[in-house]
C-alpha atoms as an extended CHARMM CRD file, in Angstrom:
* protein
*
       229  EXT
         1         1  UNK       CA            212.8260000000      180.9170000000      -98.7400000000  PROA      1               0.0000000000
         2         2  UNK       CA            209.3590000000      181.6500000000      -96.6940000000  PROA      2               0.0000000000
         3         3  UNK       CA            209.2450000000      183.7520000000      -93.8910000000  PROA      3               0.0000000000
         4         4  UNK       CA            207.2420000000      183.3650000000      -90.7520000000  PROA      4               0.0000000000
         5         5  UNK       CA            206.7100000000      186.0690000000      -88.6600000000  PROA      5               0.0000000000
         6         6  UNK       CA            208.1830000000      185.9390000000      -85.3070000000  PROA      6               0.0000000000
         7         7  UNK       CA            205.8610000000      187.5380000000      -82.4730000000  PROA      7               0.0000000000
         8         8  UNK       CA            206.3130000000      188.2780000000      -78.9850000000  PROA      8               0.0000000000
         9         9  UNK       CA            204.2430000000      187.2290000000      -75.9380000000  PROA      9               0.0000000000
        10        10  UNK       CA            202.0910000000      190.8490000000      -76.5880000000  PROA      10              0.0000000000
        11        11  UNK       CA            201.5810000000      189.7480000000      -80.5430000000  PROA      11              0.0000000000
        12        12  UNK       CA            204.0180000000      192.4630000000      -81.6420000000  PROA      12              0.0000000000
        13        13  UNK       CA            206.0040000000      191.6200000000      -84.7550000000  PROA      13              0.0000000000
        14        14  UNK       CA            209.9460000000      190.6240000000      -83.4570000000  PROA      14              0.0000000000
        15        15  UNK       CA            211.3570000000      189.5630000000      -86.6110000000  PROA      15              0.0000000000
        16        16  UNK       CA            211.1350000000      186.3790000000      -89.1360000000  PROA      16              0.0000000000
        17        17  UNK       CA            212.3190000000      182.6640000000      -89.2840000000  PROA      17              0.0000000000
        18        18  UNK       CA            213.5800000000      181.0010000000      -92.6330000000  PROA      18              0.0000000000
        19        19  UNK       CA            211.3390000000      178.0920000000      -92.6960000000  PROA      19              0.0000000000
        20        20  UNK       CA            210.0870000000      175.8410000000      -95.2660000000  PROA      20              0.0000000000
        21        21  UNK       CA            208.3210000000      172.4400000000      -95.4070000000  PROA      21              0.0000000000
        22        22  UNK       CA            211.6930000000      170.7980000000      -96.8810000000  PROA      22              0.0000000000
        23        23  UNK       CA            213.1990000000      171.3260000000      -94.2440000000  PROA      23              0.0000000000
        24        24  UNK       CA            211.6690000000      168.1520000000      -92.3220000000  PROA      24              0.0000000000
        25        25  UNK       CA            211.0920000000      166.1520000000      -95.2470000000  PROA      25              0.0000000000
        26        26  UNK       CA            211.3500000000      166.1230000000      -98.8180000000  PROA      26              0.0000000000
        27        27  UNK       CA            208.3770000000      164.9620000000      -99.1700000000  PROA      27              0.0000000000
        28        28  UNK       CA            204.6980000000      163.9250000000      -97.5260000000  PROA      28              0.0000000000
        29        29  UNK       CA            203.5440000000      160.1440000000      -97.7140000000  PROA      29              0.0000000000
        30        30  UNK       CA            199.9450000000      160.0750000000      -96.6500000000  PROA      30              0.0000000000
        31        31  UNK       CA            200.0370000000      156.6650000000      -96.1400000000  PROA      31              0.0000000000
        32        32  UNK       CA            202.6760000000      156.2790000000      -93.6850000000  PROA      32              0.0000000000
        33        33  UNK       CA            200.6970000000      159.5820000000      -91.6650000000  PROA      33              0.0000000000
        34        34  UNK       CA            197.8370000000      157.4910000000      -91.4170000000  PROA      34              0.0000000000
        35        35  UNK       CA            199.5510000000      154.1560000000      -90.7380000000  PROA      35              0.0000000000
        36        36  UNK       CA            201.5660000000      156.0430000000      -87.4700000000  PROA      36              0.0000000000
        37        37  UNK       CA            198.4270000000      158.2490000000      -86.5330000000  PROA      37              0.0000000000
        38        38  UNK       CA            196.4770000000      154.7880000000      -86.3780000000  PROA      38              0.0000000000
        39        39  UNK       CA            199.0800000000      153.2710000000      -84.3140000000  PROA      39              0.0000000000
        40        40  UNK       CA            199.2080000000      155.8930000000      -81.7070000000  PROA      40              0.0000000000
        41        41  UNK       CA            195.3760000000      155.7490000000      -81.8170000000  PROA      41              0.0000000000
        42        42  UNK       CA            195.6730000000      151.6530000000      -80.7620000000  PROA      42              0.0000000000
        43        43  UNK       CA            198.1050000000      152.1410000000      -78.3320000000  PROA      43              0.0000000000
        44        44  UNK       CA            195.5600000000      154.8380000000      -76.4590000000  PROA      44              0.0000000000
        45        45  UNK       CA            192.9760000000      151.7340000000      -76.2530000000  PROA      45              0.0000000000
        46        46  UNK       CA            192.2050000000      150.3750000000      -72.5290000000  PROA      46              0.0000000000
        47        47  UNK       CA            190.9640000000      147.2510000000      -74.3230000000  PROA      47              0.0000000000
        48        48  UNK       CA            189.3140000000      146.4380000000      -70.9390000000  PROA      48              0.0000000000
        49        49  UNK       CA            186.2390000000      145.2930000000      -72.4570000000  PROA      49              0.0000000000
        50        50  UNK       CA            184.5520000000      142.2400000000      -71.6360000000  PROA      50              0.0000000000
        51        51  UNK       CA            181.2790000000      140.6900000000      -72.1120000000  PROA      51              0.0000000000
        52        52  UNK       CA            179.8460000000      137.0820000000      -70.3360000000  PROA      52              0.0000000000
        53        53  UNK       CA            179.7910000000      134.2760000000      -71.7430000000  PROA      53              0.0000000000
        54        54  UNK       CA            176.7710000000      131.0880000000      -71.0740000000  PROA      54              0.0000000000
        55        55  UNK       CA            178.8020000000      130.1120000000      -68.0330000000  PROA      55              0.0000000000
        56        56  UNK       CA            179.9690000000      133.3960000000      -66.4230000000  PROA      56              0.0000000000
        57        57  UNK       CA            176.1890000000      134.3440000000      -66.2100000000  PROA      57              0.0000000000
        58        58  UNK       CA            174.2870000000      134.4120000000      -63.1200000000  PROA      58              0.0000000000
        59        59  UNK       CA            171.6500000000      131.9970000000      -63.7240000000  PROA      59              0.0000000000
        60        60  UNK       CA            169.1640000000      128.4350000000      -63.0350000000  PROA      60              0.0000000000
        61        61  UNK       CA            170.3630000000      125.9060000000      -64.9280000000  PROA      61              0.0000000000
        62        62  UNK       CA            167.0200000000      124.7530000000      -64.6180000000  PROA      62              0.0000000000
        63        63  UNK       CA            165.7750000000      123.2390000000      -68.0490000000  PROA      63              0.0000000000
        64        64  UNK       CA            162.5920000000      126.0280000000      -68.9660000000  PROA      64              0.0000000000
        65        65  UNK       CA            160.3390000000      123.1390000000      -70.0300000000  PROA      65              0.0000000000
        66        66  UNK       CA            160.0280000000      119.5330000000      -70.9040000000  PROA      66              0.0000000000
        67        67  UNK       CA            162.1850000000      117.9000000000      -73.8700000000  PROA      67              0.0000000000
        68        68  UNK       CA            159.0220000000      116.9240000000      -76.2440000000  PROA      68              0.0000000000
        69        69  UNK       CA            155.2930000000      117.4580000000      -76.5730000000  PROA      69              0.0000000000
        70        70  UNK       CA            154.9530000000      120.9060000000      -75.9910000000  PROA      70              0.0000000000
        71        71  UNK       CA            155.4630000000      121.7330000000      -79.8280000000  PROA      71              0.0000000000
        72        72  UNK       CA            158.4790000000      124.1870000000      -78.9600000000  PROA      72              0.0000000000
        73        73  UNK       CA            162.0720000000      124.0560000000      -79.9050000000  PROA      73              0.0000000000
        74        74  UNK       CA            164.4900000000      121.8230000000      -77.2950000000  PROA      74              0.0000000000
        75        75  UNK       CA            165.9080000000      124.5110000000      -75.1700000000  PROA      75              0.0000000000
        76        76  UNK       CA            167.8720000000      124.1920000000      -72.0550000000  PROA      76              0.0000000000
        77        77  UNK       CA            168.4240000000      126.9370000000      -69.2950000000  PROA      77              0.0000000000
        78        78  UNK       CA            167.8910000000      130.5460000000      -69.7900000000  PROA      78              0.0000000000
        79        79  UNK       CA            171.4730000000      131.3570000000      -69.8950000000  PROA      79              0.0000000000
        80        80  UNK       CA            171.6560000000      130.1830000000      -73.7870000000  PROA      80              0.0000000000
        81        81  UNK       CA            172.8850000000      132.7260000000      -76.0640000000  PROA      81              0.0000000000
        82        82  UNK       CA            169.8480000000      132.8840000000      -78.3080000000  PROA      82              0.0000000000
        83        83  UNK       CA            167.8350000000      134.3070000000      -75.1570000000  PROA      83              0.0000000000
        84        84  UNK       CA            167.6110000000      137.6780000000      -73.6140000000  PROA      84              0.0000000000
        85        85  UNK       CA            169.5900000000      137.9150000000      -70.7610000000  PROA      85              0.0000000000
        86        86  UNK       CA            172.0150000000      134.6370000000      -71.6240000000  PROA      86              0.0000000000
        87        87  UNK       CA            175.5080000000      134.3430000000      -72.4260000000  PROA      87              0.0000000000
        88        88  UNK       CA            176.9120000000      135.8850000000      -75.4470000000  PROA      88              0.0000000000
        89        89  UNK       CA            178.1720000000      133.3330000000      -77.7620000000  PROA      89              0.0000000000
        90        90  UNK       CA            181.3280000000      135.0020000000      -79.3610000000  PROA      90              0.0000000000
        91        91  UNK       CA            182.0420000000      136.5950000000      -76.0750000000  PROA      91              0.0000000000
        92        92  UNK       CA            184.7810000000      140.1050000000      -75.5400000000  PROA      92              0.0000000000
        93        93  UNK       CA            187.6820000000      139.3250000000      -73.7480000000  PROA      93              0.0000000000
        94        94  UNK       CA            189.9450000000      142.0100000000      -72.6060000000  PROA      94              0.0000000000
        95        95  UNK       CA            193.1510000000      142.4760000000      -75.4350000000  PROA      95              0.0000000000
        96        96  UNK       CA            195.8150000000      144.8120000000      -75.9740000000  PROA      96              0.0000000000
        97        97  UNK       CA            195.2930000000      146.7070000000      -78.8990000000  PROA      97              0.0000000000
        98        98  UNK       CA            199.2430000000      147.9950000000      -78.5020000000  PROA      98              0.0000000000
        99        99  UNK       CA            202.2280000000      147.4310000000      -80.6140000000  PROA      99              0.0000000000
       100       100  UNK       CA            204.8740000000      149.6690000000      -82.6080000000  PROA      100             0.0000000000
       101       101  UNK       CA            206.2000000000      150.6070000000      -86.0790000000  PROA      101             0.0000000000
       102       102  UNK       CA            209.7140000000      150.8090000000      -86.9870000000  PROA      102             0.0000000000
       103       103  UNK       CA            211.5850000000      153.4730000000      -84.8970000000  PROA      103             0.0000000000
       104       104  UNK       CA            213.0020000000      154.9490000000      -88.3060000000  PROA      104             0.0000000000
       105       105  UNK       CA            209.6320000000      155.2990000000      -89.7330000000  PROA      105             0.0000000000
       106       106  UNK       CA            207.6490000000      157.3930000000      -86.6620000000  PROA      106             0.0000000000
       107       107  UNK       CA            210.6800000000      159.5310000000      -86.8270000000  PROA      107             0.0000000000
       108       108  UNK       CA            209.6440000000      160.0250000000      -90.4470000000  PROA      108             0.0000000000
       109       109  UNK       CA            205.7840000000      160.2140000000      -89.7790000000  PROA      109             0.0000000000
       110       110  UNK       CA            206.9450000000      163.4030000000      -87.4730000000  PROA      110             0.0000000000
       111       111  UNK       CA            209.0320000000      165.1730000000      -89.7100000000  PROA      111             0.0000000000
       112       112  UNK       CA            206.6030000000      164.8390000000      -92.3790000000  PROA      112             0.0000000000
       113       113  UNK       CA            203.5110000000      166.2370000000      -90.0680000000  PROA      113             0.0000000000
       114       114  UNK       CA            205.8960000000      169.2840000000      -88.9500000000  PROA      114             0.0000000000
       115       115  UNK       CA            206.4190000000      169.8000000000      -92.8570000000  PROA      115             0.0000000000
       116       116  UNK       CA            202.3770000000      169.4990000000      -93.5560000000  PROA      116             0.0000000000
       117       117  UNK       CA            201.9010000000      172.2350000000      -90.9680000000  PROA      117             0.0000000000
       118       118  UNK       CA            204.4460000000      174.5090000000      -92.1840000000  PROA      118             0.0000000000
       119       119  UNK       CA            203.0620000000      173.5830000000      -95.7240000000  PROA      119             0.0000000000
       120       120  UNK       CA            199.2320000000      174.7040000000      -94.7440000000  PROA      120             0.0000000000
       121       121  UNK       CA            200.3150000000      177.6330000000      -92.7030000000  PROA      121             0.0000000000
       122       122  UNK       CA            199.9670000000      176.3740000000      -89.4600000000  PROA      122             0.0000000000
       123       123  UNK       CA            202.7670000000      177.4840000000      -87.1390000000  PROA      123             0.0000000000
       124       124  UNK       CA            202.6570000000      180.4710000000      -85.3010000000  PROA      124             0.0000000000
       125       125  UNK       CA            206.0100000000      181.2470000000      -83.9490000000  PROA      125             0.0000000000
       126       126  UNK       CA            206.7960000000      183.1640000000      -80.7250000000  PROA      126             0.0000000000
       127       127  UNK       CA            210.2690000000      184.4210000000      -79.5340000000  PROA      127             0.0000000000
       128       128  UNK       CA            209.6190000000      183.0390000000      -76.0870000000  PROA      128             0.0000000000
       129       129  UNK       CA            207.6290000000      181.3570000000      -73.6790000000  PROA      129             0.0000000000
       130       130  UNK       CA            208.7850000000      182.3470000000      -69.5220000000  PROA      130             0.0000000000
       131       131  UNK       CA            206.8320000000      182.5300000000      -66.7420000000  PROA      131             0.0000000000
       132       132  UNK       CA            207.9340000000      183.5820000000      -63.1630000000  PROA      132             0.0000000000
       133       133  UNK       CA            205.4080000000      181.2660000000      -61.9570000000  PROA      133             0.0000000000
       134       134  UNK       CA            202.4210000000      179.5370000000      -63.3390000000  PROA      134             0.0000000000
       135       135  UNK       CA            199.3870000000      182.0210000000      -64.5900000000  PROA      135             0.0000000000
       136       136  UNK       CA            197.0560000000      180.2290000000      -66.6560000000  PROA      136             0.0000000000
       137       137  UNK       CA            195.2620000000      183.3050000000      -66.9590000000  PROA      137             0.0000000000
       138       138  UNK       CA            198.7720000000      184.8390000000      -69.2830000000  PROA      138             0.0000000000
       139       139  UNK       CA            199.2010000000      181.7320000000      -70.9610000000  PROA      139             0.0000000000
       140       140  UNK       CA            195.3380000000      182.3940000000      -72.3420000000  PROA      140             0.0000000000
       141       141  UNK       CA            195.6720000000      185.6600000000      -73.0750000000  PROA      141             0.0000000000
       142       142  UNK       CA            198.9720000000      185.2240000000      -75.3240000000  PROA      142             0.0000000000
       143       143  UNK       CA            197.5340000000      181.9440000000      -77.1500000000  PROA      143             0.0000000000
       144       144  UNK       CA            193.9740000000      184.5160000000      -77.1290000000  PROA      144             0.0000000000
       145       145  UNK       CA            196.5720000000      187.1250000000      -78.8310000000  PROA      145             0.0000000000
       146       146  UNK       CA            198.3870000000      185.1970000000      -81.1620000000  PROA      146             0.0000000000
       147       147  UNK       CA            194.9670000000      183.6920000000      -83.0320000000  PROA      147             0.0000000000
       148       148  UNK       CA            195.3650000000      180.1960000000      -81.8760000000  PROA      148             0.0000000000
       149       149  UNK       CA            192.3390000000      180.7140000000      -79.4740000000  PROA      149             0.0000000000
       150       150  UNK       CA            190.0470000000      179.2180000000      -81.9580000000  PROA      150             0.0000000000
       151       151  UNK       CA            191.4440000000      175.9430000000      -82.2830000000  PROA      151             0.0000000000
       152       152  UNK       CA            192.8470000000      172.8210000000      -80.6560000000  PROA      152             0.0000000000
       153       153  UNK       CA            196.8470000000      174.2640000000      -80.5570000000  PROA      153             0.0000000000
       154       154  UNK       CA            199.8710000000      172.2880000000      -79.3130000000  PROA      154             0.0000000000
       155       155  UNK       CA            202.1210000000      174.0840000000      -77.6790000000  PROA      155             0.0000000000
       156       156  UNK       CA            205.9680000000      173.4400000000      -78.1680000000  PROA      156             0.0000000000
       157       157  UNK       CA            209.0900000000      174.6470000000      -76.3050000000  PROA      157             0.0000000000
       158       158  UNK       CA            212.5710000000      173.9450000000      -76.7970000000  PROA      158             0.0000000000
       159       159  UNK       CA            212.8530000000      172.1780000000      -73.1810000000  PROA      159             0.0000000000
       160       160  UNK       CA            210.6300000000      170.8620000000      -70.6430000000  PROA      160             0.0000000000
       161       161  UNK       CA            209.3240000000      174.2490000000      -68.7070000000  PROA      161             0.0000000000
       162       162  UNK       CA            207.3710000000      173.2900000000      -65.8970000000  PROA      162             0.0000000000
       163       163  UNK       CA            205.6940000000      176.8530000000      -65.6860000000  PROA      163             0.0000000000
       164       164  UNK       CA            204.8030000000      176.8950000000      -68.7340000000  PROA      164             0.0000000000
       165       165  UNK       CA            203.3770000000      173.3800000000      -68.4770000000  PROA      165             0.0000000000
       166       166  UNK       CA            201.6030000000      174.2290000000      -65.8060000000  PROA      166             0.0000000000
       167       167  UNK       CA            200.1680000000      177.6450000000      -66.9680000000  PROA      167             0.0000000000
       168       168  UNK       CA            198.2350000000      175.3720000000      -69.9800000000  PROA      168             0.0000000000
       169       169  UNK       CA            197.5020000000      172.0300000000      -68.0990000000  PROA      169             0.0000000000
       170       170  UNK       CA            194.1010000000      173.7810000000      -67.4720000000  PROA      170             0.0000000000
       171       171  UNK       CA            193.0840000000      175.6540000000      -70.5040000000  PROA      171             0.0000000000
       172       172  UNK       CA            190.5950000000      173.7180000000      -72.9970000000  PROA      172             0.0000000000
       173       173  UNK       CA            192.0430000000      172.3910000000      -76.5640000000  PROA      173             0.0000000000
       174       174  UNK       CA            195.2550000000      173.2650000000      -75.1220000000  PROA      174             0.0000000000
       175       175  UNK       CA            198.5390000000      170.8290000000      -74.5140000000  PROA      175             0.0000000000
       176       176  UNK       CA            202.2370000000      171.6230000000      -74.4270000000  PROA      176             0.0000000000
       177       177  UNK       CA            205.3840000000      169.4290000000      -75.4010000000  PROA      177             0.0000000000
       178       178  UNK       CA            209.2080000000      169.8980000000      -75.6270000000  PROA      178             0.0000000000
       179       179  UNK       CA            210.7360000000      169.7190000000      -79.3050000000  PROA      179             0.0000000000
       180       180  UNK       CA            211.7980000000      166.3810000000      -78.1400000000  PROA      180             0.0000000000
       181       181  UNK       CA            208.7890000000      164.7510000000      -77.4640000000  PROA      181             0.0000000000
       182       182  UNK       CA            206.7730000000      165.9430000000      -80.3450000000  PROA      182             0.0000000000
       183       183  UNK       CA            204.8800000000      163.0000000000      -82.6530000000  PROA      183             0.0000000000
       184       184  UNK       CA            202.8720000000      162.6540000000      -86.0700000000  PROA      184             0.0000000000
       185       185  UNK       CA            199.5190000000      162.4670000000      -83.8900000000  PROA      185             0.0000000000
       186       186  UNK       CA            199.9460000000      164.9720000000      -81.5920000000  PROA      186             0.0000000000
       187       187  UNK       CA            201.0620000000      167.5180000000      -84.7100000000  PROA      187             0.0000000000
       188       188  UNK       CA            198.5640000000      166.0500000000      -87.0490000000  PROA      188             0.0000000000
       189       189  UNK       CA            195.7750000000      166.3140000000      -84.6150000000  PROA      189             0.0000000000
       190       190  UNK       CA            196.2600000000      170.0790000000      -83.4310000000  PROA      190             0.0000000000
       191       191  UNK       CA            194.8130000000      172.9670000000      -85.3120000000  PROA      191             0.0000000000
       192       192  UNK       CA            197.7920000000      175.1660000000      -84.6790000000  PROA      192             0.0000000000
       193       193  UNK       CA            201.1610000000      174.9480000000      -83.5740000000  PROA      193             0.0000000000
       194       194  UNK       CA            202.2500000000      177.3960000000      -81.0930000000  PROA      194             0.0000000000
       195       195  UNK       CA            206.1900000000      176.8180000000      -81.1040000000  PROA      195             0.0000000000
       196       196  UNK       CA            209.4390000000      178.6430000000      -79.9700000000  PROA      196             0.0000000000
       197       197  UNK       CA            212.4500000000      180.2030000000      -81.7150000000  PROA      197             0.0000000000
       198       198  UNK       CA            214.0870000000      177.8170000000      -79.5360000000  PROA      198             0.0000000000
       199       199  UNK       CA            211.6780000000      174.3970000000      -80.4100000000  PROA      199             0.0000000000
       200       200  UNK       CA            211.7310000000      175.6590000000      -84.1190000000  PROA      200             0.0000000000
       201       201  UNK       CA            215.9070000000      175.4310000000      -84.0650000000  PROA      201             0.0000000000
       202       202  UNK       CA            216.0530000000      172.1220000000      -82.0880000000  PROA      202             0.0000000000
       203       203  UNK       CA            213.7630000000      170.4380000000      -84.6330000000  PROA      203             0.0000000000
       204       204  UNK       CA            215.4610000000      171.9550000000      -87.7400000000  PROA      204             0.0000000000
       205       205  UNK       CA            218.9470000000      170.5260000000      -86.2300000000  PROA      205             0.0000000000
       206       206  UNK       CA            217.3510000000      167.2250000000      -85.2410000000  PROA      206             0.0000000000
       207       207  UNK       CA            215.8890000000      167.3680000000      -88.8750000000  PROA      207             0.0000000000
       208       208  UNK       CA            218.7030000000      168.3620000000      -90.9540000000  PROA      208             0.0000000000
       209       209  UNK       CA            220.8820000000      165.1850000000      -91.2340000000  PROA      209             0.0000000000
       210       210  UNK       CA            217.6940000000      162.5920000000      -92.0330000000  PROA      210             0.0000000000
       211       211  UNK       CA            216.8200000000      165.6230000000      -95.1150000000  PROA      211             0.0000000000
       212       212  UNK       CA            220.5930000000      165.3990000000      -96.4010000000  PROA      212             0.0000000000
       213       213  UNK       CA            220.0590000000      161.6570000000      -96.7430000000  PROA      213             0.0000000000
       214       214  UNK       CA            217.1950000000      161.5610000000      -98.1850000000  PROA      214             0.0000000000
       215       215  UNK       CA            217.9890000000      163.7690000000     -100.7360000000  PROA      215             0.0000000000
       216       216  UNK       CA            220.9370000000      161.8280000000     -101.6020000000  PROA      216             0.0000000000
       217       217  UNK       CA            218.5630000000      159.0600000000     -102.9970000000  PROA      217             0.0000000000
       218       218  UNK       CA            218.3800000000      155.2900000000     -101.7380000000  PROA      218             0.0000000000
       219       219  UNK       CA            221.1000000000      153.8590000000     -100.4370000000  PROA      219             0.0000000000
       220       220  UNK       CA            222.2870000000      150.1690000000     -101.4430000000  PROA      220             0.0000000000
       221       221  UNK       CA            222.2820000000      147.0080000000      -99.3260000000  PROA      221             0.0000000000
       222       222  UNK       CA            225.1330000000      144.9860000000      -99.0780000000  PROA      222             0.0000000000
       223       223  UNK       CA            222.7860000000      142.7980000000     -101.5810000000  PROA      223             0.0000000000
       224       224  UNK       CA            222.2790000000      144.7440000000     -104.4210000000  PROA      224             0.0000000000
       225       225  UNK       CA            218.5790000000      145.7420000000     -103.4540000000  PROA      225             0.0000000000
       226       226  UNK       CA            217.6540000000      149.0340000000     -102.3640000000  PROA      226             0.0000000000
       227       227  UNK       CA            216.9410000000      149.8550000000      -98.4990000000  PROA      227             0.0000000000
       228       228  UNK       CA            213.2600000000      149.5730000000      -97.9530000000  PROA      228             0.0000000000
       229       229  UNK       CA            212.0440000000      147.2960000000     -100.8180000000  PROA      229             0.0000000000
């Protein structure tokens, strides 16, 4: 079973964690990575925008010129769509871009993304994370330390620690989540993942009985069909 190396908050080499990619998921489905990460992406929209149409425009409604005999086209005001400065035609309304997958399936999507980063090498494991108070200035010098300075990292504890929170609210390419609260996008779109001993155990639990099922193949439907076709 792979090893990762376990450091401390000085980089020094604690120990090792038994960790492979099966352990989140059997397997990766790109498609259902993309499908969540694209969800998470809508649901981030404002969808405030807006655009005027013909009679939301400030404007004369003064006709520009006379009906015939100037050898023009008929045109009406200026605040016609085909003119500069008019109404748009197929006008923006404000819309919310929002909605949701099945529950069962972003659970999957994040398993899946923890088991892609453990797959390309991209969890550095620390023993701990604890701060007397909050010092951004030690939380840059261990994720400085530990390599992840390079990158976008996400930074994952076992619980909510405010301190620790608070120590990377202000450092760039930097953001910090509980085990709990971790999601296919926010995995998928960090460079590195900084976790705890303590994260690293809560996910494997939380992990361990969808793996077992999944590995005992499809199960059947009161009607004879399998679950999910």
């Amino acid at each position: 079973m792979p090893k990762l190396t376990v450091h401390d908050a000085k980089g020094a080499k604690v120990g090792t964690y038994n960790l492979e990619s099966t352990d989140f998921a059997p397997r990766i489905n790109k498609q259902l990575l993309h499908d969540a990460v694209v969800m998470y992406q809508s649901n981030l929209r404002q969808g405030s925008h807006k655009t005027k149409n013909r009679h939301e425009v400030s404007a004369s409604t003064r006709k520009l010129y006379k009906q015939k005999g100037t050898g023009n086209a008929r045109a009406g005001d200026k605040k016609s769509g085909i003119r500069r400065g008019g109404g748009h035609m197929k006008q923006i309304k404000p819309r919310d871009y929002s909605y949701s997958l099945n529950r069962k399936a972003l659970q999957l999507a994040t398993r899946m993304a923890l088991a892609a980063k453990v797959r390309d090498d991209a969890i550095v494991v620390v023993d701990k994370l604890e701060f007397a108070a909050p010092k951004t200035r030690d939380m840059a010098a261990i994720i400085k330390t530990l390599g992840c300075a390079d990158r976008k990292v996400l930074v994952a504890t076992g619980e909510y620690s405010p301190n620790v929170y608070k120590s990377a609210r202000n450092i760039a390419k930097c953001s910090v989540a509980p085990a709990g609260e971790l999601n296919a996008y926010s995995v998928l779109s960090a460079g590195k993942l900084l976790v705890t001993t303590a994260a690293l155990d809560a996910l494997k639990t939380k992990s361990a009985g969808s793996v077992k099922a999944a590995k005992s193949g499809p199960v059947k439907a009161d009607s004879g069909k399998k679950v999910g076709e």
